[in-house]
N, C-alpha and C positions, 0 to 999 in steps of 0.2 A: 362185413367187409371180406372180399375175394382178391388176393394176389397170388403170384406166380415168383416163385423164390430161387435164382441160383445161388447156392453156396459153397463155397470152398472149404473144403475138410480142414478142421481145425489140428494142426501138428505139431506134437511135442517137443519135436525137435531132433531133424537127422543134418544129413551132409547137405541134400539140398537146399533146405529151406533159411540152413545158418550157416554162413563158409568160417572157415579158419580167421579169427582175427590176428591181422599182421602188425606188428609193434614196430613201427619207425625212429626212429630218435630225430630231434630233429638234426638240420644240417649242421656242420664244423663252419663258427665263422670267424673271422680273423679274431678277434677278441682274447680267445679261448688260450693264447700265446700266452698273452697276459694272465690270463685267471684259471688257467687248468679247463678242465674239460667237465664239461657240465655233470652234474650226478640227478641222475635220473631216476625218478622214484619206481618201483620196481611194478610191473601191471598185476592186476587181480589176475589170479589164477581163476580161471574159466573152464565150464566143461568142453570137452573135444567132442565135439558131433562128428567129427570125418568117419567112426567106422561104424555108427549110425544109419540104418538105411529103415525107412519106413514105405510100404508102397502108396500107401494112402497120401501121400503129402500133394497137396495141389490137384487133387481129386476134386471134380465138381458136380452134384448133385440137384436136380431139380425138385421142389416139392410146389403143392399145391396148397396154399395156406386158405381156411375158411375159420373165423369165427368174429368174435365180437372186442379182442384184448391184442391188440400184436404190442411185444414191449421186445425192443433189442437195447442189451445194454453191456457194458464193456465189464468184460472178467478178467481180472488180475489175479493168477493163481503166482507160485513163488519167481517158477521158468518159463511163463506162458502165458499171453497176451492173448486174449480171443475175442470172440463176440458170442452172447448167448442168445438163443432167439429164442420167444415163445410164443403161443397162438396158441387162445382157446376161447371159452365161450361159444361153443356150437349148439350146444344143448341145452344150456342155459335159460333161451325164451325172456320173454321183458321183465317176469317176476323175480327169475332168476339171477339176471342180471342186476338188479335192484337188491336182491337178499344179499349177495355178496358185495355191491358197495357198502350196504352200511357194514357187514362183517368189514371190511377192511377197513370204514371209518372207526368202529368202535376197535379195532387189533392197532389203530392209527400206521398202517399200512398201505396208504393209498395207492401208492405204486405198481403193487401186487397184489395177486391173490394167496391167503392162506392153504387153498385147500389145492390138495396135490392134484384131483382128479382134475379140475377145472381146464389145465392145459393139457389138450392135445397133440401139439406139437411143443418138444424141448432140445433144442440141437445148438452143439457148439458148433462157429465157426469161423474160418481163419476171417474171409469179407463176403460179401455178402450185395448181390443185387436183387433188387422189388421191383416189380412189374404190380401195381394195383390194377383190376381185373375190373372190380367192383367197389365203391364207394357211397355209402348212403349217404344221400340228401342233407340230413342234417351236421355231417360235418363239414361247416365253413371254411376250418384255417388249421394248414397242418404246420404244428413247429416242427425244423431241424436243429439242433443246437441251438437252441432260444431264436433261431432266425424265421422271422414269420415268411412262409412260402404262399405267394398269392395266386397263384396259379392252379390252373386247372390239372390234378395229377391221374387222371384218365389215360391208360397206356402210356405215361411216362415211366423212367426208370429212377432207383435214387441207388447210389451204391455206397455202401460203408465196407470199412477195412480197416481192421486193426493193427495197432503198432509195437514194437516191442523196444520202441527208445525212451528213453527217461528224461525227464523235465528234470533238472540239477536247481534246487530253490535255497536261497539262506535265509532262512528265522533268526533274528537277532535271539539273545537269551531276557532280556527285558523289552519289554514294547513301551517305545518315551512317550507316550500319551496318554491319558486318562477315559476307559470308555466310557464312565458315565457321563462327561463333560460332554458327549456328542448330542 
C-alpha cells in the first residue's frame, strides 16, 4: 500500500493552539430579588498557555508512506490529544508478514506489532490527511469507525483530526440488572 500523508504537527500547547478560557456567569434575572445571587461554583484552575509560544504549532508536513500496516489511532496523553500514525512492513515480504501475525496472534496483540523495528514510519499528530497512491487488489472494504466505505479510494482523501473535548458520562454506582440473565 502507497499513500501520500499531510500532517499537522502535533503541539503541546502554546498561545495559539489554546486561547485563554473566559468564565462568564450566567446573566442577573429578575428572580435573584427574591433569592440572592446565585453562588457559583468556582472553575478549575487551568494551565495559562498565553506566554507559551511554540513555532512548530500548525506546521504541516508531507511524507511518503509505503508498506504493508498503516494503523492511525488516537493518543490520550494527560494535556494532549493527538493522533499517532504508523507505517511499516516494507521489508517484511509475504513470509514476513505472516511470521509476525501469528507473533501478534500468540502476544494476542492483533492490533499491532511487537517488534519495534517493523515500523518505519512513527509520528505524532495534531490531523492528519491520506491521499492512497496505491491499493492492492485484494483489499475489498475499508472501515472508517466501524462505517463500511464502499467506494473506490484511488486518489481520494480521507482526513482525521483530533480533539481535545471531553465526553462528561455518569456510571450509576450499581448497575440494576443482572448480566448473566442476558
Amino acid at each position: 500500500m502507497e499513500a501520500k500523508m499531510l500532517y499537522e504537527e502535533a503541539c503541546t500547547g502554546c498561545r495559539t493552539c489554546r486561547p485563554p478560557v473566559v468564565f462568564e456567569p450566567p446573566a442577573w434575572r429578575w428572580w435573584h430579588i427574591l433569592t440572592g445571587p446565585p453562588r457559583y461554583k468556582e472553575p478549575e484552575v487551568k494551565k495559562d498557555y498565553s506566554g507559551v509560544v511554540n513555532e512548530n504549532c500548525g506546521r504541516i508536513h508531507e511524507v511518503d508512506l509505503k508498506g504493508t500496516d498503516l494503523i492511525i489511532e488516537n493518543n490520550l496523553q494527560e494535556d494532549l490529544a493527538c493522533l499517532r500514525v504508523r507505517m511499516g512492513g516494507t521489508e517484511a515480504g509475504r513470509s514476513g508478514v505472516l511470521a509476525d501475525g501469528w507473533k501478534r496472534c500468540s502476544a494476542k496483540r492483533v492490533g499491532t506489532s511487537d517488534s519495534d523495528e517493523f515500523y518505519t514510519t512513527d509520528l505524532l499528530a495534531k490531523a492528519v490527511s491520506l491521499t492512497f497512491v496505491k491499493i492492492p487488489e485484494f483489499i475489498h472494504r475499508l472501515y472508517v469507525s466501524s462505517d463500511h466505505l464502499g467506494e473506490k479510494l484511488d486518489g481520494k482523501k480521507i482526513h482525521i483530526r483530533s480533539t481535545d473535548r471531553k465526553v462528561e458520562m455518569y456510571l450509576p454506582n450499581a448497575i440494576r440488572f443482572d448480566i448473566d440473565s442476558l
